[in-house]
N, C-alpha and C positions, 0 to 999 in steps of 0.2 A: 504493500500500500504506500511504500515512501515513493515510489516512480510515481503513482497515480495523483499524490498530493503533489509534486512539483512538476507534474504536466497539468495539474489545475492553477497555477499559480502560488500557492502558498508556501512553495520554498523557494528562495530566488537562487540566481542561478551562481551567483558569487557562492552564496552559503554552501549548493552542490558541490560545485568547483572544491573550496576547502576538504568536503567531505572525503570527495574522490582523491584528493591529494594525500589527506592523512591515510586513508582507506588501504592506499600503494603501499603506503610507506612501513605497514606492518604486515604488507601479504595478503591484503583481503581485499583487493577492487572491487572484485564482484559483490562486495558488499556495501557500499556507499549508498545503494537509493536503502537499506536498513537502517542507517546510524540517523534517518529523518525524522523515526520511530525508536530508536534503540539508543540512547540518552547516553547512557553509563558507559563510567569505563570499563566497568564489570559485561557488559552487556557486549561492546566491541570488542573487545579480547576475547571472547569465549565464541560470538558469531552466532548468539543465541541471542532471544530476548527473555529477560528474567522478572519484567512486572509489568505491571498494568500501564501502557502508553495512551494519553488521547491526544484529541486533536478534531480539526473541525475543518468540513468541506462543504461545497455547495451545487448543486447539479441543476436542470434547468426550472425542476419543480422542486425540489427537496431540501431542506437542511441535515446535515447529517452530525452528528458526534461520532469517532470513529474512538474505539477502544482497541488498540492493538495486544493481543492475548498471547501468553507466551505458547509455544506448543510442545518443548522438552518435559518429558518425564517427571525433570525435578520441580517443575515450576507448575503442575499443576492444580493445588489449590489457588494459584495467584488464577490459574486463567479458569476458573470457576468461581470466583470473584467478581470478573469481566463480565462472564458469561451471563452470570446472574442479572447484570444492568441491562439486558441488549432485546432489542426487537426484533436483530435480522441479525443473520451470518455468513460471512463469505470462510467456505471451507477451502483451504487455497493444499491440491496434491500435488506432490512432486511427479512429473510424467517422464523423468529422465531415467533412462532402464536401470531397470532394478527399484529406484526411487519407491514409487507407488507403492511395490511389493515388498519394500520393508516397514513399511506402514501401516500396511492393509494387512496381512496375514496374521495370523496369530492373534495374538494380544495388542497390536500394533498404535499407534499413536491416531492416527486417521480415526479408527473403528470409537477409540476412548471418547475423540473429542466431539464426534458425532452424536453418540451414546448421551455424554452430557449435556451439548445444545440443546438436545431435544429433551431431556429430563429436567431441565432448569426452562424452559417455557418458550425457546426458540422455535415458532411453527415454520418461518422464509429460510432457504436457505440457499444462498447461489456455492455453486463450486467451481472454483477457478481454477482448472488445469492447466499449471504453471510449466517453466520449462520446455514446452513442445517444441521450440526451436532448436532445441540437444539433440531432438529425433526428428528434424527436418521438417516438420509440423504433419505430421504422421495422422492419417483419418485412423489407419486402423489403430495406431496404440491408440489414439485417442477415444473412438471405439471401445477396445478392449476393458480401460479404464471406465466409461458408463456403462458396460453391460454388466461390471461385476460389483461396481458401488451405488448403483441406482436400487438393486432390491435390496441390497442391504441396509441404507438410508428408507427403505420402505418398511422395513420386516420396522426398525428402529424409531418408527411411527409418526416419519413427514408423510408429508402426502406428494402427489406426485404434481399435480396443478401449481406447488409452492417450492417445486424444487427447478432451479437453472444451471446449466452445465454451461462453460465458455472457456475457450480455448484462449492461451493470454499464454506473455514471455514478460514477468518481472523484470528482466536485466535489460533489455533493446525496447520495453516499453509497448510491443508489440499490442492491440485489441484492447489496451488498456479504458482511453479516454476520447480512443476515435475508430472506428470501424479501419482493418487492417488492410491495406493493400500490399500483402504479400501476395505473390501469385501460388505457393506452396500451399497456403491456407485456402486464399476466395477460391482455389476449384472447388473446397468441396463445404466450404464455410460463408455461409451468408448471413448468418444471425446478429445478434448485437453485440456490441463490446458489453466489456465489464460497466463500465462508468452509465452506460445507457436501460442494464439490467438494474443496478440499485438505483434507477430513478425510477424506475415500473416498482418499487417495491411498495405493497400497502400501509399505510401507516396506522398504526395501531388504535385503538379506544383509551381513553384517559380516563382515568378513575377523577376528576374533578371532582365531585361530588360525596368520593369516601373522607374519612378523617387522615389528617397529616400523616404520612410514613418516609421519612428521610433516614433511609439506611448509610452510616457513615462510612466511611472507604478510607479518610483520613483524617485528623485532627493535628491542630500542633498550637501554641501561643505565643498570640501576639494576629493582631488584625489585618482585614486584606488588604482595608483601602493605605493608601499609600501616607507614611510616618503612623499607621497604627501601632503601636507595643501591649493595647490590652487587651482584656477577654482572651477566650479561646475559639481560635477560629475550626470549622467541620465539614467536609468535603464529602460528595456525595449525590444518589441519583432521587430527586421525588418519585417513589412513587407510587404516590395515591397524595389527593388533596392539593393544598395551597396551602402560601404563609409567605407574608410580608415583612417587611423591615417593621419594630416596634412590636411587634408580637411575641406572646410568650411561647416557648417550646419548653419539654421535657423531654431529659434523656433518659433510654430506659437500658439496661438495669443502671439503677441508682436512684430514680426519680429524681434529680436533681433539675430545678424550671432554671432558666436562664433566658433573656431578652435579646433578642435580635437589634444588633448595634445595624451594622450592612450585609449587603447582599450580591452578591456576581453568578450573573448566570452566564455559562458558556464564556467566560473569559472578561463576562462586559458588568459595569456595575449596575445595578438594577430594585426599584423598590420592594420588586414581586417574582416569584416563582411558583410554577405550577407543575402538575405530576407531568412527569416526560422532563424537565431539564435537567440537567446537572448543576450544583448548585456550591458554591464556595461563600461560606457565611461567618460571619461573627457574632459570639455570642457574649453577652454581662451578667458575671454573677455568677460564675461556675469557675468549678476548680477542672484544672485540665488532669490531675490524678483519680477523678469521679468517669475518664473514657475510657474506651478499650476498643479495637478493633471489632466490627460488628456491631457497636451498639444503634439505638435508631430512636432519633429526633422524631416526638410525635405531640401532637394537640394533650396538653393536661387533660383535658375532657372526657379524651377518649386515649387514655392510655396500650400500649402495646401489653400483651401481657408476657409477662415474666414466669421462667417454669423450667421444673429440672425433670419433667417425668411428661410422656403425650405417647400417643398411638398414631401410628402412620402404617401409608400402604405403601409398601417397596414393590420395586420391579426388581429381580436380582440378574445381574451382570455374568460374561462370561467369569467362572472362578475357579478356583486353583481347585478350592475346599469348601464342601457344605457350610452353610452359615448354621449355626446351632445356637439353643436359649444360654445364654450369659455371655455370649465371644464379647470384647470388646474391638471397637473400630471408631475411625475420625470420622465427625458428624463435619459437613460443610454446610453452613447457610450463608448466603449472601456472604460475608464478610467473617464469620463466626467459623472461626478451625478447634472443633472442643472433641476430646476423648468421650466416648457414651460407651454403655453399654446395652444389646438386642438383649431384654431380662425376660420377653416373651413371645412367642411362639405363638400369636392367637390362632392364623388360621389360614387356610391358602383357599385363593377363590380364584374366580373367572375371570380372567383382564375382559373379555368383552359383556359381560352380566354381571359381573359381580358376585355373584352366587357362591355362595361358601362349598367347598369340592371337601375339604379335609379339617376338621378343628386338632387343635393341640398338636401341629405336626412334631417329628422329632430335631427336622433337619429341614433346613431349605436348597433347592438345586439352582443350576442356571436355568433361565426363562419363567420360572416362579411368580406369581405374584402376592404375596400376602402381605397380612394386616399384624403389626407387630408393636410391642410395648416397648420405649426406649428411656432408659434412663440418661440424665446426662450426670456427669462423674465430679467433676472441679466445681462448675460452678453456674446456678440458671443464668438460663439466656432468655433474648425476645424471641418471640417465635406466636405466630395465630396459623388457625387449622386454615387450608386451601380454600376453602369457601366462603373465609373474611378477606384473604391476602393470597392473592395467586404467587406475590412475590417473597413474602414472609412464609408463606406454609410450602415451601419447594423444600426437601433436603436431600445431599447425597452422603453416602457413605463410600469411605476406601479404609483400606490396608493393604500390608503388603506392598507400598507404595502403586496399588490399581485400584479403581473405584470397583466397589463390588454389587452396589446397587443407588437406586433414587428413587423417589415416590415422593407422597404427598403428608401432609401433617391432617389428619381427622378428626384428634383430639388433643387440647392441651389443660392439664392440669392449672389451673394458675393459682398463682402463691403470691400475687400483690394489689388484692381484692382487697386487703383492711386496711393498709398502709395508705394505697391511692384514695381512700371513701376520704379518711383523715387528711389528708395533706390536702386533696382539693375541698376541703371542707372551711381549712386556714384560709389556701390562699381565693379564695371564691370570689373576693371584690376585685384580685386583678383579671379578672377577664368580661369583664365587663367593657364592651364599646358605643362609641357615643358618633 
């Protein structure tokens, strides 16, 4: 995506030039339109991407926020983070031989990060098959490649209407931001580029009308707008509701209210934000040792709840090993990386009915679906069942460093029903507006 952003304009061509100069100078040309997206020095040394990248573009109908997700192995709770904020996905395969099929077979990286777009609430998904210029832009690999990852993306539960294949060269820019005139390609390729599919992409329903949910991605102190030093500032996607500059928020866990000093959405300062932006805020009146990764800004009124025990229905992933009552595993939601433990075993049912097939199983397999009790271990989190929060009730589990399943939240326990009656009961005359 760094060719795409500086064939749109937003990296100019000095800044490239520099990129490509240092890019040489350590062995890795072919990696200069990455380092547009790949910040760190961590990140250029290794020729990997290791957190969460955004940035912003603009097409002829769209605006877009672009999160670049890492896709190694080791990074990927960060790009289940990402994935969590996003509305659409471009699944970008390596087509250069061999590529594809170290990715794709097995346990392979491609099949994982698939697996979790679609488990975290990804329904659009273009796949950008990269490299084709290695293989002379080949219909048949190209081919090849959609006839073995199209039902596999099917069985993994896109649909077919919402799935786009495009043939595209990262490095020469090829089909990116203008329809190609290769002749190797237009014999057997007429369709769109890249830049012309994510402007067909649908844009999604906004929860305006639910209660505040700003899941935080980052916090740090000291303010946005420029010579702030106080408050703590919170970073992060809405989404559900609205909240202005001068409005009270509460962070959850902790209930701690704090007032909204300013506001930047999308890079720009702004008095208001609504569910769907990205949003960098400052807050008065909070201790920045009351945050944690994961937690989530919401309306006092309507607080998140908070809870260390809930029932969810897993889909179980390809696995090494039966999942069994008490294993432990990493719970991911949104931002939240917490050890839990599966303490029950309710029951396995029908992915298409729902109908319970087996209570009290002993063991769960691959392509399973059941309903299961989890504890969390360290310490409650925010968390509401699927049918308040499509974005708050999503969760996946891994071990093993592989995700081993995802599902949904059905029920949660909560445990800051007495605490929130009492505290919005003090603070009751600040919310009051006139």
């Amino acid at each position: 995506m760094g060719h795409v952003l500086y064939s749109l304009g937003n990296v100019n061509q000095r800044t490239m030039q520099k990129y490509e100069r240092e890019s040489q100078k350590i062995g890795k040309g072919s990696f200069s339109y990455a380092w547009v997206l790949d910040e760190t020095g961590e990140e250029r040394d290794r020729g990997i991407t290791m957190d969460i990248a955004m940035n912003h573009f603009e097409t002829d109908h769209r605006q877009f926020t672009l999160l670049d997700a890492p896709g190694h192995r080791d990074f990927i709770p960060n790009m289940i983070s990402g994935t969590a904020q996003a509305d659409a996905a471009i699944l970008v395969v390596d087509a250069a031989t061999g590529g594809f099929e170290s990715g794709f077979q097995g346990n392979g990286q491609t099949k994982e990060h698939a697996y979790l777009a679609r488990s975290l609430g990804v329904q659009q998904l273009i796949v950008a098959i990269n490299k084709l210029d290695a293989v002379n832009w080949s219909k048949d690999r190209y081919d090849e490649i959609v006839s073995k990852l199209k039902p596999f993306l099917l069985q993994a539960g896109f649909r077919s209407h919402k799935l786009t294949f495009v043939p595209v060269s990262g490095l020469t820019g090829e089909n990116l931001v203008q329809p190609s005139d290769a002749a190797e390609l237009t014999s057997w390729y007429d369709g769109p580029c890249l830049i012309q599919v994510i402007d067909l992409l649908e844009p999604p329903t906004r929860l305006l009308d639910r209660p505040l949910r700003i899941t935080v991605t980052d916090f740090f102190k000291g303010g946005v707008s420029v010579g702030s030093s106080s408050g703590v500032s919170i970073g992060g996607s809405v989404d559900a509701g609205h909240v202005q500059v001068g409005e009270h928020v509460m962070i959850v866990p902790g209930n701690e209210i704090g007032v909204i000093k300013n506001l930047q959405v999308n890079d720009e300062m702004s008095d208001w934000a609504a569910a769907g932006d990205n949003v960098l805020m400052t807050l008065q009146g909070l201790d920045i040792l009351n945050f944690s990764t994961g937690c989530v800004a919401c309306n006092p009124q309507f607080p998140v709840p908070v809870t260390s025990s809930f029932t969810a229905q897993i889909v179980v992933f390809d696995i090494r090993y039966p999942l069994t009552s008490g294993i432990i595993v990493n719970l991911h939601q949104q931002g939240v990386d917490e050890p839990v433990a599966i303490s029950k075993l309710e029951c396995i049912v029908d992915k298409a009915t729902g109908e319970v097939i087996k209570r009290n199983p002993r063991h769960l397999l691959k392509g399973m679906t059941a309903k299961v009790k989890i504890d969390v271990l360290e310490r409650a989190i925010p968390l509401e069942s699927f049918k308040d929060s499509k974005h708050l009730g999503r969760i996946t589990l891994r071990k093993y460093g592989e995700t081993v399943a995802a599902g949904v939240v059905d029920q949660v326990k909560k445990e800051n029903e007495l605490i929130l009656f009492k505290r919005l009961e003090l603070n009751s005359l600040c919310f009051f507006r006139f």
